[in-house]
VEXBAMI-125838 format. One record per residue: x, y, z of N, C-alpha, C, O in turn; residue in three letters. Coordinates in steps of 0.02 Angstrom, whole numbers, plus 50000, padded with zeros to 5 digits. Layout:
! residues N
XYZXYZXYZXYZala...
END
This chain:
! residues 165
494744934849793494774941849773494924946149833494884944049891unk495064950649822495294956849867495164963149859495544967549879unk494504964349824494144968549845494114973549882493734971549927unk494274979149895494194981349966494734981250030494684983850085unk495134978450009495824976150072496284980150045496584978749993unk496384985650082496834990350066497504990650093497994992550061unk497514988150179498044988250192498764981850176498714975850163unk499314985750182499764982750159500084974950199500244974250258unk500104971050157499784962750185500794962450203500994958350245unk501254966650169502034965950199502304959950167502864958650191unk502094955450117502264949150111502244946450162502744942950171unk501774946250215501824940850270501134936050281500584938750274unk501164930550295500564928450347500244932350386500614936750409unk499434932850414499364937050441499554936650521499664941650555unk499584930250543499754927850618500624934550611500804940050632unk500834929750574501924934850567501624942250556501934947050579unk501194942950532501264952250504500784953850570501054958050605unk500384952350586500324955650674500764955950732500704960650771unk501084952550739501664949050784502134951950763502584952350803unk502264955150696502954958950687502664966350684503134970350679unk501904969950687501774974450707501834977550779502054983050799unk501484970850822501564971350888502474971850918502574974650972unk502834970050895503534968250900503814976350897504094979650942unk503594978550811503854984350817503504990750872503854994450907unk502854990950869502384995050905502964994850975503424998950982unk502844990551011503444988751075503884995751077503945001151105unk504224990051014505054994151034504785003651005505125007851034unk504275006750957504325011550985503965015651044503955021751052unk503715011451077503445015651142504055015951203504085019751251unk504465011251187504635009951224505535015251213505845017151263unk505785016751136506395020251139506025026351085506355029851047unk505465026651089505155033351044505415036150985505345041750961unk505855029050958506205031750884506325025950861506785023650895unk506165021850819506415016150768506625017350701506335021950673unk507075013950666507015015550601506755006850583506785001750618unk506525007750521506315002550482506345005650412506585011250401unk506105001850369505715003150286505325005250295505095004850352unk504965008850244504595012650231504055011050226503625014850248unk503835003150185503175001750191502934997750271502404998150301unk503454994550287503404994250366503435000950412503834999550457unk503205007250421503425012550434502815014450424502545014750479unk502345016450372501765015250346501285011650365500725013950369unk501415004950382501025001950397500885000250474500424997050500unk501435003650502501515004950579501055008450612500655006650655unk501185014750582500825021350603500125020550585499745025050602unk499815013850541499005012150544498905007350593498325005550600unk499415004250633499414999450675499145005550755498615005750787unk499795009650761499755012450830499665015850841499805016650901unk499295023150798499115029850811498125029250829497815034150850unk497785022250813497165020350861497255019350922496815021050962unk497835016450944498155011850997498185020151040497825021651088unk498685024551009498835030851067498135032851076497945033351134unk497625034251018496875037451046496645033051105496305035651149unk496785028051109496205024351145496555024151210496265022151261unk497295026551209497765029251284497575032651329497545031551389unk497345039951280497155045951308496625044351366496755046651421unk496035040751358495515036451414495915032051452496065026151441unk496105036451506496345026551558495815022851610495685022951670unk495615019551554495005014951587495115008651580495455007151531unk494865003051625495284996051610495124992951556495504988251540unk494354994851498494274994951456494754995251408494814990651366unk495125000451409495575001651356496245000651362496685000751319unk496274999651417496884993351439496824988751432497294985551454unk496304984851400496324975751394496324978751317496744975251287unk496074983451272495844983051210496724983651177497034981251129unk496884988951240497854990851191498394982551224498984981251211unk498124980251248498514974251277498424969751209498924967351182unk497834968951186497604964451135498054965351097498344960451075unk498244971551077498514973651001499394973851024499834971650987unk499534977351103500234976051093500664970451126501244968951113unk500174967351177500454959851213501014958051249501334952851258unk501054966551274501664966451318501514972751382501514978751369unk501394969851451501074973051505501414978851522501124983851545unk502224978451510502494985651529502584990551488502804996051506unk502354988751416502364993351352501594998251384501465004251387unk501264992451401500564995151407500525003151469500315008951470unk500814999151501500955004851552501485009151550501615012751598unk501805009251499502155014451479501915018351438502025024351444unk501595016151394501055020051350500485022651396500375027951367unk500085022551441499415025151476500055030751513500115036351487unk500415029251561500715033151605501025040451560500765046051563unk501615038651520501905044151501501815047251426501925053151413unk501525040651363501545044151301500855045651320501015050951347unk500545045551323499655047951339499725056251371499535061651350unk500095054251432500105063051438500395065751407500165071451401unk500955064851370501255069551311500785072251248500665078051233unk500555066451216500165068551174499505070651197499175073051151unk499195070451257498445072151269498255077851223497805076251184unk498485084751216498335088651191498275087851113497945092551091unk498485083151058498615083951011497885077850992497655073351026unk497665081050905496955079250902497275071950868496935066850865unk497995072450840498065066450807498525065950783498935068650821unk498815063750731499665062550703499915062750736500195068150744unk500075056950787500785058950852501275055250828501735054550869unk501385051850764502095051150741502175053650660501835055750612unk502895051750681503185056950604503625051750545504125048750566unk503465051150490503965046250456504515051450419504365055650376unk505175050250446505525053350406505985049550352506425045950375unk505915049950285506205046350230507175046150249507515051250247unk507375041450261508225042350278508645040650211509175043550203unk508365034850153508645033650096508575026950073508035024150070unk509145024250054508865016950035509465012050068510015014550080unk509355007050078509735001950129510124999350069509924997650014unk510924999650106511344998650039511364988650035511684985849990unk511104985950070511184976950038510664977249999510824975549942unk509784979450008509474977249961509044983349917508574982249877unk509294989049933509014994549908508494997449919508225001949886unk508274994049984507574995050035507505002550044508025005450058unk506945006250039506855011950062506735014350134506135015150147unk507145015550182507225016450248506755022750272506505027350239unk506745021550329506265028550354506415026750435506505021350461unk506415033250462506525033350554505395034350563504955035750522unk505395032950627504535032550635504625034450713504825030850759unk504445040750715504495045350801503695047250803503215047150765unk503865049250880503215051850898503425057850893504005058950910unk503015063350870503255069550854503175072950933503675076450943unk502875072950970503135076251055503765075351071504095080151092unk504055069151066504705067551088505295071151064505665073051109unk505495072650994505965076850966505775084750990505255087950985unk506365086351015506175094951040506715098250985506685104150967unk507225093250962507385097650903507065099850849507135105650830unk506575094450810506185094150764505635099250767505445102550719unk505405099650824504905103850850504815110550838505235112950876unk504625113550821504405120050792504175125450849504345131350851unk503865122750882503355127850936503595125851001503305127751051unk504255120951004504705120651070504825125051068505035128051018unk504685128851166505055135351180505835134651166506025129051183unk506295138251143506975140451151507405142451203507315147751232unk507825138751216508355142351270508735147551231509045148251179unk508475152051305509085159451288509755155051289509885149951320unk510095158451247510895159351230511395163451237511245168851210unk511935163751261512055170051306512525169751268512545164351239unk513145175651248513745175751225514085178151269514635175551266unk514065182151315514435183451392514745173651430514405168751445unk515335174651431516035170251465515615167751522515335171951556unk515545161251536515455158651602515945160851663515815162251722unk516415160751634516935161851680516835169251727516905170351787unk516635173551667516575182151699516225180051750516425180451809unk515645177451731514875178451775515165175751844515215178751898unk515425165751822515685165751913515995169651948515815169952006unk516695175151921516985178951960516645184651989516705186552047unk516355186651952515635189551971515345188252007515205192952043unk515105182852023514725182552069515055179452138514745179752191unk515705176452132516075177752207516165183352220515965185152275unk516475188352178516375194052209516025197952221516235203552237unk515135195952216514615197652252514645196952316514645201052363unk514685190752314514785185552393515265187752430515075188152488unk515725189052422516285193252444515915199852475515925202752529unk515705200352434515455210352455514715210152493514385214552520unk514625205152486514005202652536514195203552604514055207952645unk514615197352606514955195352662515305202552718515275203852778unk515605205352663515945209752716515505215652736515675219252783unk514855216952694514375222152733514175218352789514115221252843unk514075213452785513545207552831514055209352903513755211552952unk514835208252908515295208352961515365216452971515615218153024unk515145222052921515265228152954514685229252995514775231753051unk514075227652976513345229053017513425224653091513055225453140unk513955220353086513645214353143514445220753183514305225653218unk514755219853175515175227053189515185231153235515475231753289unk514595235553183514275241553218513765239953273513625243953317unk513555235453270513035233153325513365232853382513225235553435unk513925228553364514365228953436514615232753472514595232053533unk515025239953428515155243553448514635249553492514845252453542unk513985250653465513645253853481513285250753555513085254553600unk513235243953559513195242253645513665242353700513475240853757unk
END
């Protein structure tokens, strides 16, 4: 019976369905965007959003505990070093499933699986770059002919100095 066992077993063995968690977990710490299916996608984000809490602490404690789960030493330290400080501030949900459609050989329901810090397009409360509609071009001529007009006060003062000794 199965009672009580909620999470999604993937059609796999459980040895293959850890090992293809850990596999995927990897590759997204490591390019901060995968796509997969949807119930793999799902079942991801119950795999590695304990894994980022237990980042935020870098104690060797929780470096042997996220080694256990992802089994690869430079994932590990790519996760404590740089996704840990990105997300420090955030209390939780640091990834995002976005639905993409269905996979045209078997009609699989696809989904991309990001860490939501990483997209600054997606991002809402990313500051904005000003946007200028003024010509690049003006501004450089502009500003040689600052430099220009720099320059030649700079040679009238050095000039007058001379002349006046």
């Amino acid at each position: 019976m199965r009672h009580g066992k909620k999470f999604n077993h993937l059609g796999r063995k459980t040895a293959h369905r850890k090992a293809m968690l850990s596999n995927m977990a990897c590759s997204l710490i490591e390019h901060k965007r995968i796509n997969t299916t949807l119930a793999k996608a799902k079942a991801l984000r119950q795999y590695v959003e304990p894994i980022i809490t237990k980042s935020k602490d870098d104690t060797t404690h929780n470096r042997r505990i996220v080694f256990k789960y992802l089994k690869n030493k430079y994932m590990v330290t790519e996760l404590f070093k740089n996704v840990a400080v990105k997300v420090a501030d955030r209390p939780g949900g640091y990834l995002r499933i976005i639905k993409l459609g269905n996979r045209l050989g078997d009609n699989a329901e696809m989904a991309m699986v990001e860490f939501v810090d990483y997209n600054e397009n997606y991002n809402p409360n990313a500051k904005k770059k000003k946007s200028t509609r003024r010509s690049r071009r003006k501004k450089s001529t502009a500003k040689v002919e600052n430099e220009t007009a720099v320059e030649t006060k700079a040679e009238e003062t050095t000039e007058e100095k001379k002349s006046e000794e």
